[in-house]
mmCIF file as gemmi writes it, N, C-alpha and C atoms, coordinates in Angstrom:
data_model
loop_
_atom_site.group_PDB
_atom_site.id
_atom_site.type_symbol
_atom_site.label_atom_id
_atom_site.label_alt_id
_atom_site.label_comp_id
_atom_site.label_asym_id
_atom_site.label_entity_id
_atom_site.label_seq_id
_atom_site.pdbx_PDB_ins_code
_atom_site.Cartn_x
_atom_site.Cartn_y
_atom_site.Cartn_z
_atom_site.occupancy
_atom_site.B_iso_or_equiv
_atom_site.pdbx_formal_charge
_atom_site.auth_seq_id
_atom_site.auth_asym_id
_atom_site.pdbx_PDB_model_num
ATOM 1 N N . UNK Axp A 1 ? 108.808 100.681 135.779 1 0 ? 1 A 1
ATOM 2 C CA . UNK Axp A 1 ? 109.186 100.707 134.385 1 0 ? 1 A 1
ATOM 3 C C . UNK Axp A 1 ? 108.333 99.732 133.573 1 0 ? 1 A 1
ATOM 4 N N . UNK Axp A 2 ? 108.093 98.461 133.804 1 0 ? 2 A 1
ATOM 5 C CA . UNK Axp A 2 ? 107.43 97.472 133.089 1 0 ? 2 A 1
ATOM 6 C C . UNK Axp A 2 ? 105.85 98.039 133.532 1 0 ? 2 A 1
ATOM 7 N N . UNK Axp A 3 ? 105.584 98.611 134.539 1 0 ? 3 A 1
ATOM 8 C CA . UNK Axp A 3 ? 104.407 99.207 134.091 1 0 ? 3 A 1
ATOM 9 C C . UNK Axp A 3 ? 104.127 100.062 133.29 1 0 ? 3 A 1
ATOM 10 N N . UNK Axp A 4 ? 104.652 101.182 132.956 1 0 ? 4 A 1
ATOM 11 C CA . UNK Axp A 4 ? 104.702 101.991 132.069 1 0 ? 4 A 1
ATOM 12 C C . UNK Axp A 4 ? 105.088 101.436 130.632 1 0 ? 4 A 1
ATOM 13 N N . UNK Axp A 5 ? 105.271 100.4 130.044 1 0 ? 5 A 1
ATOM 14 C CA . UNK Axp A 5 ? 105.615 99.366 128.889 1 0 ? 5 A 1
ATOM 15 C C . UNK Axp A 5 ? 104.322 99.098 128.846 1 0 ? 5 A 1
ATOM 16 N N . UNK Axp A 6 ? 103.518 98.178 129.765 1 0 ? 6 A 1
ATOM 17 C CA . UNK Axp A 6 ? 102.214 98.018 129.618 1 0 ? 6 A 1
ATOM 18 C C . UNK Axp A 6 ? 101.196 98.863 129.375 1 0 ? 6 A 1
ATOM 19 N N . UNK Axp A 7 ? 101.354 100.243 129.592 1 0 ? 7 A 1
ATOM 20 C CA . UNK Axp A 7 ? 100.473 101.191 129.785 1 0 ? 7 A 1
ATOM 21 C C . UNK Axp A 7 ? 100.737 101.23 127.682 1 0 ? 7 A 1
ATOM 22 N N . UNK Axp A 8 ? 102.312 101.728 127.668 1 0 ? 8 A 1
ATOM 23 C CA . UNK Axp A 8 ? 102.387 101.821 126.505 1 0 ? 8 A 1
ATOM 24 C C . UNK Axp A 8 ? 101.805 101.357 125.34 1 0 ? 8 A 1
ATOM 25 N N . UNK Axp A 9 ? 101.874 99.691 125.513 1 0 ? 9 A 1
ATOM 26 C CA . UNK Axp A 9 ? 101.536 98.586 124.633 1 0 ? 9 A 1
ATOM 27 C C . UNK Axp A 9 ? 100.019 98.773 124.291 1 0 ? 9 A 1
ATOM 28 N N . UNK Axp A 10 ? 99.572 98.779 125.498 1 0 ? 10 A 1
ATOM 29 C CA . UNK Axp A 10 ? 98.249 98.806 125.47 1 0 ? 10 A 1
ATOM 30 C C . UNK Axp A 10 ? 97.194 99.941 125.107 1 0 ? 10 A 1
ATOM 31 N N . UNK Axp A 11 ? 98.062 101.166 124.971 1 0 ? 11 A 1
ATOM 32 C CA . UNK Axp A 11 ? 97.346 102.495 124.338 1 0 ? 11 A 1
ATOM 33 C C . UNK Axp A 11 ? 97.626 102.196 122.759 1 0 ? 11 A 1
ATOM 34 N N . UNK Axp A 12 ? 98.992 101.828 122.553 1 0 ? 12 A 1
ATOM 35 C CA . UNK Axp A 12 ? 99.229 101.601 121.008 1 0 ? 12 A 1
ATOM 36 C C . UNK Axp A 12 ? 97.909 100.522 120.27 1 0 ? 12 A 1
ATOM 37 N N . UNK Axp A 13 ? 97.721 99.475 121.096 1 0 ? 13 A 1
ATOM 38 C CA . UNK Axp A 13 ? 96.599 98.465 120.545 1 0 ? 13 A 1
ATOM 39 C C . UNK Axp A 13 ? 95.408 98.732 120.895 1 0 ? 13 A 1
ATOM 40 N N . UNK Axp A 14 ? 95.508 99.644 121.896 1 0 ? 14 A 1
ATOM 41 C CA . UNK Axp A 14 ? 93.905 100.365 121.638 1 0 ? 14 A 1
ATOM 42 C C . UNK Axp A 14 ? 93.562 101.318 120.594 1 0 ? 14 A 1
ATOM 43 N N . UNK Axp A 15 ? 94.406 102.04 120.165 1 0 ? 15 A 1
ATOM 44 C CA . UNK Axp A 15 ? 94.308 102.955 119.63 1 0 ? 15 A 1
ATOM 45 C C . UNK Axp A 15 ? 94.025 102.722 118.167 1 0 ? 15 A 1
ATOM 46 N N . UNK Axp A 16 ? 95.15 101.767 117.739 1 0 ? 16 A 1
ATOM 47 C CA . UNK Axp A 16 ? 95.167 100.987 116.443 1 0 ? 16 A 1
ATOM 48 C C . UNK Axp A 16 ? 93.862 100.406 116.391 1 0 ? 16 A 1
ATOM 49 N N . UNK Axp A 17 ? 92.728 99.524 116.992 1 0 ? 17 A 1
ATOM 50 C CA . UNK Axp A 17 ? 91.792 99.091 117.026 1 0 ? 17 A 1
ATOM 51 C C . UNK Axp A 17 ? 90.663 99.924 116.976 1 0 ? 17 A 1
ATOM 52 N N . UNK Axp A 18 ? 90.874 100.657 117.47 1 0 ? 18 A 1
ATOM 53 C CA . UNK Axp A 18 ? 89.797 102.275 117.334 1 0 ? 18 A 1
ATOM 54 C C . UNK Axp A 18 ? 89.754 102.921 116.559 1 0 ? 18 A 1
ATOM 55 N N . UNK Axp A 19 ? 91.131 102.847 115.518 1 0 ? 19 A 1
ATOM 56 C CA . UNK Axp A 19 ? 91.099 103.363 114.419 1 0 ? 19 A 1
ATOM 57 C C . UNK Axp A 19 ? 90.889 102.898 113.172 1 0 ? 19 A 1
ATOM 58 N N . UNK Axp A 20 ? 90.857 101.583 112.978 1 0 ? 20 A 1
ATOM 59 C CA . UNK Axp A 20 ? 90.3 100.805 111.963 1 0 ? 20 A 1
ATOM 60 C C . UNK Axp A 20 ? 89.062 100.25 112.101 1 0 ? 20 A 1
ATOM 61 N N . UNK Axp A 21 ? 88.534 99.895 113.439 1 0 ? 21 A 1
ATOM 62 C CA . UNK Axp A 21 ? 87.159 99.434 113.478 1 0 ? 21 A 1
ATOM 63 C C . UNK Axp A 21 ? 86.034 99.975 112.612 1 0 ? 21 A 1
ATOM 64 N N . UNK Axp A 22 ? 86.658 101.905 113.14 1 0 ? 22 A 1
ATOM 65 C CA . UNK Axp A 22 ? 85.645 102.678 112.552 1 0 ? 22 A 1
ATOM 66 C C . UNK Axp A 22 ? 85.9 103.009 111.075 1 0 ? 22 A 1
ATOM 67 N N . UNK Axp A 23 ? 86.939 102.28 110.569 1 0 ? 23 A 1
ATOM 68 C CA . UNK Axp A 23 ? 87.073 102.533 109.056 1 0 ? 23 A 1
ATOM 69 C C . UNK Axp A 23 ? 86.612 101.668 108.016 1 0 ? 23 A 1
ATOM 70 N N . UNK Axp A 24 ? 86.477 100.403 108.874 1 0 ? 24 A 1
ATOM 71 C CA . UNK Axp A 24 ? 85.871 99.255 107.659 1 0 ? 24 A 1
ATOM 72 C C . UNK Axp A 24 ? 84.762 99.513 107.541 1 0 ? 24 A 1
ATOM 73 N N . UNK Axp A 25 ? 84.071 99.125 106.494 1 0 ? 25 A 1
ATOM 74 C CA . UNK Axp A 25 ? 83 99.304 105.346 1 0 ? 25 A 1
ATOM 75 C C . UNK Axp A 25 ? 82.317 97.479 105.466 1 0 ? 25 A 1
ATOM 76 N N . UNK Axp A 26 ? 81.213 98 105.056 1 0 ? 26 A 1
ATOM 77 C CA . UNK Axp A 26 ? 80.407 96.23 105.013 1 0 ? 26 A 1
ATOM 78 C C . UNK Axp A 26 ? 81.026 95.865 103.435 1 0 ? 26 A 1
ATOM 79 N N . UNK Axp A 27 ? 80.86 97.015 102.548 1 0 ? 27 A 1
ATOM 80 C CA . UNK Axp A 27 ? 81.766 96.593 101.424 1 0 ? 27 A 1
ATOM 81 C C . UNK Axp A 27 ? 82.899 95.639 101.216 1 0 ? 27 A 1
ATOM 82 N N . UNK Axp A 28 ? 84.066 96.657 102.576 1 0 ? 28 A 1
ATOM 83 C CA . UNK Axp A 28 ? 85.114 95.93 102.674 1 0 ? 28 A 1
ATOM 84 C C . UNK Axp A 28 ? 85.203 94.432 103.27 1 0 ? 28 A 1
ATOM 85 N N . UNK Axp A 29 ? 84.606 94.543 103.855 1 0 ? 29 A 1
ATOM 86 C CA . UNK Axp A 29 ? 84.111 92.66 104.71 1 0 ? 29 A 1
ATOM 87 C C . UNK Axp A 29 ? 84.287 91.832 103.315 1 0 ? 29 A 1
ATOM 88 N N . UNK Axp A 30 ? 83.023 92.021 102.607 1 0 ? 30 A 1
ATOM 89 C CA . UNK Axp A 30 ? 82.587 91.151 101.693 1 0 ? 30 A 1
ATOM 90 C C . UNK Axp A 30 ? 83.389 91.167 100.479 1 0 ? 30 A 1
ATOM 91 N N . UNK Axp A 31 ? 84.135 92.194 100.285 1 0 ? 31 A 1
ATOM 92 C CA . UNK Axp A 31 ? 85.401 92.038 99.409 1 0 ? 31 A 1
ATOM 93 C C . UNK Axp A 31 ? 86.218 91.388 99.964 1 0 ? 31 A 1
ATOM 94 N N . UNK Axp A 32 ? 86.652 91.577 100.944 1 0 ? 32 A 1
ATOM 95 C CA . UNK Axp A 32 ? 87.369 89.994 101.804 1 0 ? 32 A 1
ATOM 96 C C . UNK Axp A 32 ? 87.013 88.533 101.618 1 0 ? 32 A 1
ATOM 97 N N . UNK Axp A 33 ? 85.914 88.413 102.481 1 0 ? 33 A 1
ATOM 98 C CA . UNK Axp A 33 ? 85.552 87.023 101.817 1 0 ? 33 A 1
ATOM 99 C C . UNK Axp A 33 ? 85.468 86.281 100.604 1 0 ? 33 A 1
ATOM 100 N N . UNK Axp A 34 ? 85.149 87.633 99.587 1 0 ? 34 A 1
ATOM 101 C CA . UNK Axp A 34 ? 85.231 87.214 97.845 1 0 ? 34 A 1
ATOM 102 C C . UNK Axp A 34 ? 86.207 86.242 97.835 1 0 ? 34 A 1
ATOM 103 N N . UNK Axp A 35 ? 87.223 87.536 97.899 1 0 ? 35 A 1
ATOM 104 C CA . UNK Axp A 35 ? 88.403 87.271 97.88 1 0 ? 35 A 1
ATOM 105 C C . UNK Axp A 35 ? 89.614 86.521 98.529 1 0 ? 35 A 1
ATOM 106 N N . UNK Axp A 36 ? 89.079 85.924 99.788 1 0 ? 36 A 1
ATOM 107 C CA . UNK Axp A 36 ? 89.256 84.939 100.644 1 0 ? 36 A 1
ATOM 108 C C . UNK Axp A 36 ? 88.798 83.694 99.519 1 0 ? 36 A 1
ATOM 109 N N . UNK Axp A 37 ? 87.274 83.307 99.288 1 0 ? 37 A 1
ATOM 110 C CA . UNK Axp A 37 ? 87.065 82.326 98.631 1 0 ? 37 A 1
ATOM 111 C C . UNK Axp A 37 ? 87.813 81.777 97.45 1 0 ? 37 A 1
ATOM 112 N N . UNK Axp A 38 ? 87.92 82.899 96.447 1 0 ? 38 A 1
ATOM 113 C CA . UNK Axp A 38 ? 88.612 82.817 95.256 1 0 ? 38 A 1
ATOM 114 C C . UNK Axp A 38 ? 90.394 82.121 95.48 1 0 ? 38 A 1
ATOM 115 N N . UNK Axp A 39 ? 90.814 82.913 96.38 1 0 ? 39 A 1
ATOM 116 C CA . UNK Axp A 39 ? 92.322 82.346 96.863 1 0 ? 39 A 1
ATOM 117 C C . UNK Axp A 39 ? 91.721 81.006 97.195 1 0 ? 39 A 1
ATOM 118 N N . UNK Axp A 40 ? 91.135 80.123 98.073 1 0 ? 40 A 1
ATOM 119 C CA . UNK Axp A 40 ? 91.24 79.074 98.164 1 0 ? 40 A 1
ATOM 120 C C . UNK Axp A 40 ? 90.973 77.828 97.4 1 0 ? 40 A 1
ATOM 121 N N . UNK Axp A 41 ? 90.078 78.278 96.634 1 0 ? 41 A 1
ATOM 122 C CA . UNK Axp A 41 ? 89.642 78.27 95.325 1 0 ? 41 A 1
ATOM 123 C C . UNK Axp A 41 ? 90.689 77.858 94.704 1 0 ? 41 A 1
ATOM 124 N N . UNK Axp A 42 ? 91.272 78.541 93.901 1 0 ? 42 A 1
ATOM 125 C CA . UNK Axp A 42 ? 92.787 78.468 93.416 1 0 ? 42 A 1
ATOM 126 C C . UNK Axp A 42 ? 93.645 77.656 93.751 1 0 ? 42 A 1
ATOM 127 N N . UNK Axp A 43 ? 94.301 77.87 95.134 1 0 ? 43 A 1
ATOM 128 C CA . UNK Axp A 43 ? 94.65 77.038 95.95 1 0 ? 43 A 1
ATOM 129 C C . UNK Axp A 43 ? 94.894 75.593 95.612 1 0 ? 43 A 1
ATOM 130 N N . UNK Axp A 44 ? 93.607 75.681 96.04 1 0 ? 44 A 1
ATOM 131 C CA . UNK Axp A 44 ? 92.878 73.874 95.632 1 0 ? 44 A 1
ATOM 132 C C . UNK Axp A 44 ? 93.147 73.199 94.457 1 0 ? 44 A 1
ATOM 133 N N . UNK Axp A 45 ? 92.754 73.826 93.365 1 0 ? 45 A 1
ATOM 134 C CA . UNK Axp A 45 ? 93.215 73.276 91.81 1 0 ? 45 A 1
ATOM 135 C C . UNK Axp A 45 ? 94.563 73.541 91.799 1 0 ? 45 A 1
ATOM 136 N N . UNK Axp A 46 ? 95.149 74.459 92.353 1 0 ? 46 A 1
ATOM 137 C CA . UNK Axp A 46 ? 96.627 74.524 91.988 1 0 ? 46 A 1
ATOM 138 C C . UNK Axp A 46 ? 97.469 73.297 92.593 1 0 ? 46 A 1
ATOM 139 N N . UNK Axp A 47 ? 96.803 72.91 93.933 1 0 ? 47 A 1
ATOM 140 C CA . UNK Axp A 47 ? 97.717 72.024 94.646 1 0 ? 47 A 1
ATOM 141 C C . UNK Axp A 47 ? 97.009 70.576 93.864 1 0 ? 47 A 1
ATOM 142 N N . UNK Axp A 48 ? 95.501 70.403 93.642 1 0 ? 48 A 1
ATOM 143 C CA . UNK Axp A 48 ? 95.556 69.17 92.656 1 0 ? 48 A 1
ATOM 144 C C . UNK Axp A 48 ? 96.371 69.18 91.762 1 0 ? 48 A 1
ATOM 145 N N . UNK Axp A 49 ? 96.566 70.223 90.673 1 0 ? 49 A 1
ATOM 146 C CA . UNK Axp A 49 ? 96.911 69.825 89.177 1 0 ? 49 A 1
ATOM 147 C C . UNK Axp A 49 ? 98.617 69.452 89.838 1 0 ? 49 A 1
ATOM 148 N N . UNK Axp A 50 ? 99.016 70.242 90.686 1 0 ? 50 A 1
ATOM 149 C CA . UNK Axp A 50 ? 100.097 69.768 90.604 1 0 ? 50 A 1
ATOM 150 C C . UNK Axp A 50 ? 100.78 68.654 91.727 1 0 ? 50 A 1
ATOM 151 N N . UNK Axp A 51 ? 99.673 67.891 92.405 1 0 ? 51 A 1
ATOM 152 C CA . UNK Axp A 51 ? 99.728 66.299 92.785 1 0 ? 51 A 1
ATOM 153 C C . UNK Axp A 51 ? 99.823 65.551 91.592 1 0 ? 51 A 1
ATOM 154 N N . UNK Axp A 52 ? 98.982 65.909 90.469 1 0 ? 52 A 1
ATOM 155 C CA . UNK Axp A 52 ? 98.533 65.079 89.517 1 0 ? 52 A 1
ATOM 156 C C . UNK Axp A 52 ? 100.061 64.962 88.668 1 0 ? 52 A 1
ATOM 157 N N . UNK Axp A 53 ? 100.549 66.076 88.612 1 0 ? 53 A 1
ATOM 158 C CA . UNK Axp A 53 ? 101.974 66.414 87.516 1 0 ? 53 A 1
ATOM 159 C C . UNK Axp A 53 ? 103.255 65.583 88.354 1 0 ? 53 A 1
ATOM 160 N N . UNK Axp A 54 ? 103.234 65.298 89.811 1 0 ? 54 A 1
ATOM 161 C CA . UNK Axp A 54 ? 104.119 65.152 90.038 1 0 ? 54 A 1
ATOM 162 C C . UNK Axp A 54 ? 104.36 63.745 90.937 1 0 ? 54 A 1
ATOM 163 N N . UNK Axp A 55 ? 103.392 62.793 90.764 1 0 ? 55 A 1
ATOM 164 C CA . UNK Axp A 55 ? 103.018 61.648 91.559 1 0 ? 55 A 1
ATOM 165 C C . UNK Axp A 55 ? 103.38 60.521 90.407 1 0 ? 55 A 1
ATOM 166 N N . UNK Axp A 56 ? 104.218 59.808 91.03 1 0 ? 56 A 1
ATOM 167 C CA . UNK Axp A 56 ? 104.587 58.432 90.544 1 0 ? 56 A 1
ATOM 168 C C . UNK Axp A 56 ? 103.351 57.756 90.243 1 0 ? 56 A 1
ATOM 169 N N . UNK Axp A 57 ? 103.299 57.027 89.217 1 0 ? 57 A 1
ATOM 170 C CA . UNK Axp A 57 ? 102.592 55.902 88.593 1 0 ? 57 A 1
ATOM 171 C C . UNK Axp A 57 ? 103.19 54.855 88.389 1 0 ? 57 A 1
């Protein structure tokens, strides 16, 4: 039985992986990272401005 779970698991995550590999785009990559950068980006000033708003003097 727990072999047949494994067999299972492991066709589902192969399968899933086989099916998106061949769908991403170099486009899509680099719209990621944009957009990776920009969020952290953000991030960053958001968590300064609001150290700055909320820190004892």
């Amino acid at each position: 039985m727990a072999n047949n779970d494994i067999q299972l698991r492991s066709g589902i995550v192969g399968g899933t992986f086989l099916s998106t590999i061949f769908n991403i785009t170099f486009n899509d990559i680099v719209f990621t990272i944009i957009m990776a950068g920009i969020g952290a980006v953000v991030s960053f000033f958001v968590s300064c401005l609001l150290r700055r708003l909320f820190t004892k003097k």
